[in-house]
Backbone as CSV, one residue per row, in Angstrom:
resi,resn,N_x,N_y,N_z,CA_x,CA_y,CA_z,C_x,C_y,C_z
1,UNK,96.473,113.195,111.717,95.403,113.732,110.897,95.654,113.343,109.448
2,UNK,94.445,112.622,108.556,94.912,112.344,107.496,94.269,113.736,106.525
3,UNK,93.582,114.768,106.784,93.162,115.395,105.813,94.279,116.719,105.502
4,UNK,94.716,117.125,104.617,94.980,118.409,104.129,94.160,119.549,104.539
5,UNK,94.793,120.668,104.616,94.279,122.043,104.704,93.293,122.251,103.066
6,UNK,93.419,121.732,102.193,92.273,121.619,100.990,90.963,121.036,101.785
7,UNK,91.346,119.966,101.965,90.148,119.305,102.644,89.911,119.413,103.971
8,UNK,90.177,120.172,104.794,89.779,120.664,105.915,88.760,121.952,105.620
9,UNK,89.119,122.802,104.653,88.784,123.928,104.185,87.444,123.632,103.353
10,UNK,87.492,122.655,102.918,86.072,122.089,102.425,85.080,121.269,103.105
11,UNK,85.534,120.597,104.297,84.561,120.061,105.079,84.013,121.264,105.756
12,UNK,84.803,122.422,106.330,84.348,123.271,107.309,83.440,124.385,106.500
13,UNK,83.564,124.673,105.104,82.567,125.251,104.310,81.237,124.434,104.354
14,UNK,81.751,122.977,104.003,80.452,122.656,103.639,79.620,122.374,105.074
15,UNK,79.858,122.441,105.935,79.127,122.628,107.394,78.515,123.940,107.200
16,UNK,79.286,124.896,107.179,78.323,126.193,106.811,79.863,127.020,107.538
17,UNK,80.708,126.746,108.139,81.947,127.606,108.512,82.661,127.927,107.436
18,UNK,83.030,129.001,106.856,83.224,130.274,105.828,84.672,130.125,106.218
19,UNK,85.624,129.531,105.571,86.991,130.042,105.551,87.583,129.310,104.782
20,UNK,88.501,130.037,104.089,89.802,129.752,103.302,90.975,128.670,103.003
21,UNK,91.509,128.180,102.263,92.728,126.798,102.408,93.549,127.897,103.050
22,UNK,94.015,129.086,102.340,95.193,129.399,103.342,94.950,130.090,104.751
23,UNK,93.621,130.202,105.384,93.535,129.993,106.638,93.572,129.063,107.461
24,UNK,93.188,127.636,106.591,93.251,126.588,107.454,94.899,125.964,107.420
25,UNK,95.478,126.814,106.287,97.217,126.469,106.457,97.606,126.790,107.747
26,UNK,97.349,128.088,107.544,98.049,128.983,108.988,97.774,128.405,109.997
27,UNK,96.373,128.063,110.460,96.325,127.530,111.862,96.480,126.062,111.658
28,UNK,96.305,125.326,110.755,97.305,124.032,110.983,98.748,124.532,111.156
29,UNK,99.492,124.964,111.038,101.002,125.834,110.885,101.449,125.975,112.578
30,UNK,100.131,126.658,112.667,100.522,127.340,114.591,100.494,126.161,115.302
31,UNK,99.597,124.898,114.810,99.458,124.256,115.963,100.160,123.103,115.348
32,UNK,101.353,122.700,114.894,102.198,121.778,114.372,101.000,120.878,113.587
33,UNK,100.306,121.009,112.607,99.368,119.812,112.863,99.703,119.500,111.135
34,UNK,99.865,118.937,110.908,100.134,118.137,109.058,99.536,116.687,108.694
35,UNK,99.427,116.958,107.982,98.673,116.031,106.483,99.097,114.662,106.736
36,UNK,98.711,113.248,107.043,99.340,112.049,106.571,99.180,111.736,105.762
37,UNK,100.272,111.502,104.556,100.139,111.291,103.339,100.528,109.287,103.525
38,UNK,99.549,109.098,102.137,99.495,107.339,101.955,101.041,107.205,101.743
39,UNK,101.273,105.598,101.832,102.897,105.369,101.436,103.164,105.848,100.260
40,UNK,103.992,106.157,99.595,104.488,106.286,97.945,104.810,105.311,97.262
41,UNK,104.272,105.067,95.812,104.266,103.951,95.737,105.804,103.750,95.054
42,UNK,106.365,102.885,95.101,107.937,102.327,94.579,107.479,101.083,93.547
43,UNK,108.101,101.543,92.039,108.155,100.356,91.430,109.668,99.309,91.680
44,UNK,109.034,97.972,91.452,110.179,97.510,91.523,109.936,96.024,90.582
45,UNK,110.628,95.822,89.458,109.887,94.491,88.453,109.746,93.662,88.947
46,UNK,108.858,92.614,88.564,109.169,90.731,88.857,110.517,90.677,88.781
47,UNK,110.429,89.790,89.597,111.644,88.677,89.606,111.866,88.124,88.307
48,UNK,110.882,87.822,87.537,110.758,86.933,86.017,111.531,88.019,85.321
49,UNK,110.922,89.314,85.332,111.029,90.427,84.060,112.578,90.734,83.969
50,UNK,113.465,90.176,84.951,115.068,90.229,85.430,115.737,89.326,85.322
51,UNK,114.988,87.967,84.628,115.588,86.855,84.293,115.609,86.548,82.851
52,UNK,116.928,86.019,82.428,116.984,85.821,81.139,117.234,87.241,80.310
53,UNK,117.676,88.294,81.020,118.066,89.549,80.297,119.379,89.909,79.720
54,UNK,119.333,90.070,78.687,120.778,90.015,78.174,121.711,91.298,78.645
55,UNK,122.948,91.125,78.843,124.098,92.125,79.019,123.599,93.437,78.598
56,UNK,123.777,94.215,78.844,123.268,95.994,77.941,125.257,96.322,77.305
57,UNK,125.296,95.948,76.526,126.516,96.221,75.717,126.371,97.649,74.538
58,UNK,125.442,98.395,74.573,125.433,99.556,74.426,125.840,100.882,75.573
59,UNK,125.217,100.659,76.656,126.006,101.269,77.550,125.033,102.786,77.249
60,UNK,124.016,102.592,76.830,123.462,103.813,76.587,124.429,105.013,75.495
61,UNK,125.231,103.923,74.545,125.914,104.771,73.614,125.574,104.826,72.468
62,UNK,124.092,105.360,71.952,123.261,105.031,70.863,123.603,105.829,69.317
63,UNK,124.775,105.863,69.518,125.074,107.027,68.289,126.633,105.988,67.575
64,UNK,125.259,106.022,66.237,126.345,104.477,65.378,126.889,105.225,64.265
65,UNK,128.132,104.863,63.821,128.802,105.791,62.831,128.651,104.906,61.613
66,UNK,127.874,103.852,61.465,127.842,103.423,59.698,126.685,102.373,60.239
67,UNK,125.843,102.227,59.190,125.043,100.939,58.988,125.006,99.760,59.726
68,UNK,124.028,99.126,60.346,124.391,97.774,60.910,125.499,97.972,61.845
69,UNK,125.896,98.729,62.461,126.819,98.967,63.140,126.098,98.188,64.873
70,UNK,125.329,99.256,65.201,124.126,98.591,66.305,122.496,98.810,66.275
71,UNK,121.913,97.687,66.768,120.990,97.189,66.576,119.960,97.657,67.977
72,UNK,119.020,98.116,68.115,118.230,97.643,69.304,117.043,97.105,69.387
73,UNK,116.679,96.595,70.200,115.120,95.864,69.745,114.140,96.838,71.150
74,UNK,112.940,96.491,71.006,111.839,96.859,72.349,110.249,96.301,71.926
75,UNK,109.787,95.805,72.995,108.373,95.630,72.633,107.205,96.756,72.880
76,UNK,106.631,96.748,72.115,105.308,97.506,72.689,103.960,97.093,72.793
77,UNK,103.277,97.550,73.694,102.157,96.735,73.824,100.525,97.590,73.383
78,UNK,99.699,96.892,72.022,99.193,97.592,71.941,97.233,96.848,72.192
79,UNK,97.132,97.825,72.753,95.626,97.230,72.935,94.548,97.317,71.892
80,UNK,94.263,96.151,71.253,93.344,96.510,70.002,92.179,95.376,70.746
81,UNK,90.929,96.674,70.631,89.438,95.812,70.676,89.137,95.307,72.293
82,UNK,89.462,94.213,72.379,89.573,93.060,74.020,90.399,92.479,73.993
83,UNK,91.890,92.639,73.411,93.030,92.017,73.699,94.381,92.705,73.933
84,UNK,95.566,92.546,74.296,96.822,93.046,74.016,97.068,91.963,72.685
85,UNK,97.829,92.813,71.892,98.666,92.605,71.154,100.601,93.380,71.360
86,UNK,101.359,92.145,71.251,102.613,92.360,71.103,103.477,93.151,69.788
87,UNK,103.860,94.167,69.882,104.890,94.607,68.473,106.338,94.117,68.747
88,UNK,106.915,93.389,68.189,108.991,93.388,68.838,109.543,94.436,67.549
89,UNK,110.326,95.014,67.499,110.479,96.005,66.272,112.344,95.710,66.699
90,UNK,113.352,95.838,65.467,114.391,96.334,66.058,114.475,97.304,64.820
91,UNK,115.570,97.984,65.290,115.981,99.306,65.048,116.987,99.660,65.031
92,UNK,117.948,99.992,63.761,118.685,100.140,63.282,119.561,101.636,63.834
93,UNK,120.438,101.809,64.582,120.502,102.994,65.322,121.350,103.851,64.661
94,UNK,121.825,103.556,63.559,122.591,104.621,62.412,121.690,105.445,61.691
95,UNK,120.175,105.008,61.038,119.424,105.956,59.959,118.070,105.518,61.237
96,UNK,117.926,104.912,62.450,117.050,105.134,62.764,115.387,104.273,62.397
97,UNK,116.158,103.545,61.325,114.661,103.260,60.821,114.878,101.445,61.081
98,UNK,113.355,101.156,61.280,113.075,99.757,61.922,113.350,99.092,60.759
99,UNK,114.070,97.992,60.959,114.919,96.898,60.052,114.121,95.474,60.493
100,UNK,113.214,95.722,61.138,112.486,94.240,61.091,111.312,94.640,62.197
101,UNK,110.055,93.567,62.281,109.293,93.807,63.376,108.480,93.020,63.096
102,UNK,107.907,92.091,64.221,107.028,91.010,64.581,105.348,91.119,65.393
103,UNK,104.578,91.247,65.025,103.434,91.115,65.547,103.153,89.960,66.302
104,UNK,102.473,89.938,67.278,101.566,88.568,67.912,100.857,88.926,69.216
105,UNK,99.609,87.753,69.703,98.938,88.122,70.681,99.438,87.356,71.632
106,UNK,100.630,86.989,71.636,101.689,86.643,73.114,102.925,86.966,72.550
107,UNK,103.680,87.680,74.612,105.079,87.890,74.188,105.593,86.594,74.590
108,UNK,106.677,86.164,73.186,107.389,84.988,73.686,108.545,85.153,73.337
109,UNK,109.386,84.607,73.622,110.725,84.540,72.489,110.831,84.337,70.718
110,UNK,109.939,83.314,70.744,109.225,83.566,69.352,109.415,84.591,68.584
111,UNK,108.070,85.610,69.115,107.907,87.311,68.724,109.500,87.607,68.396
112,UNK,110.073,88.039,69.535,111.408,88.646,69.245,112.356,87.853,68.002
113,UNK,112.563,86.864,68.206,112.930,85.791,67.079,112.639,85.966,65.808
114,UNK,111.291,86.217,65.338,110.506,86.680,64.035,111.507,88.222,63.939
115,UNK,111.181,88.751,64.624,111.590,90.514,64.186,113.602,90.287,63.938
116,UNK,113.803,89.707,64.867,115.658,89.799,64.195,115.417,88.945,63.001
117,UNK,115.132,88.219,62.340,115.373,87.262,61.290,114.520,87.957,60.467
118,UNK,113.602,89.096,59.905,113.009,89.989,59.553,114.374,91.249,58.863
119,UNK,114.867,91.401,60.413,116.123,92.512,60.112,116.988,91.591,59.429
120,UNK,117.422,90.542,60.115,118.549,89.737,58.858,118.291,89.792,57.121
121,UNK,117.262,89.112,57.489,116.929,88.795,55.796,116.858,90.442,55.002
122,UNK,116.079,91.539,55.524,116.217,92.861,55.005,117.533,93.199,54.605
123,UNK,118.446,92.958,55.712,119.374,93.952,55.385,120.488,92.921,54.947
């Protein structure tokens, strides 16, 4: 059976039969009868999005005790109008505040390239 006791409880109203979700629990209950739920969906990336990724040498240890100490970068993707546009930003993980960042309407290596040489020259 693919419907729920929600939707059992609403087909049998809307026929004109008068009863409850948690009546139609119970007697789905008595008579073993349950819900098939769709598969769940599992993410899992491209193959591409796993290539060419650098080492994670932070280790998820984001707490820098002086300046320039460590660096992180991330893109974001923002939709302006009928296009994506790319942000690369890095980020300075001692005061927190972005030390460089690159705009463009493709992600390339490029993008990222612009935003560290942004943080270089700043700082």
């Amino acid at each position: 059976m693919r419907y729920g006791a929600p939707r059992v409880a609403e087909e049998l109203n809307a026929v004109g039969i008068k009863c409850s979700v948690n009546f139609v629990v119970k007697i789905m209950r008595l008579r073993g009868i349950r819900a098939r739920n769709g598969k769940g969906f599992k993410y899992s990336p491209p193959a591409e999005a796993m290539s060419n990724v650098a080492e994670n040498l932070l280790s998820r240890q984001f707490i820098a005790e002086k300046p320039n100490e460590k660096w992180t970068t991330d893109i974001a993707y923002i939709w302006v109008r009928d296009r994506w546009l790319y942000l690369a930003t890095v980020m300075d993980l001692y005061s927190r505040a972005i030390v460089g960042w690159a705009l463009d309407a493709s992600m390339t290596e490029q993008l990222v390239t612009d935003a560290l040489k942004m943080a270089f020259q700043r700082r």
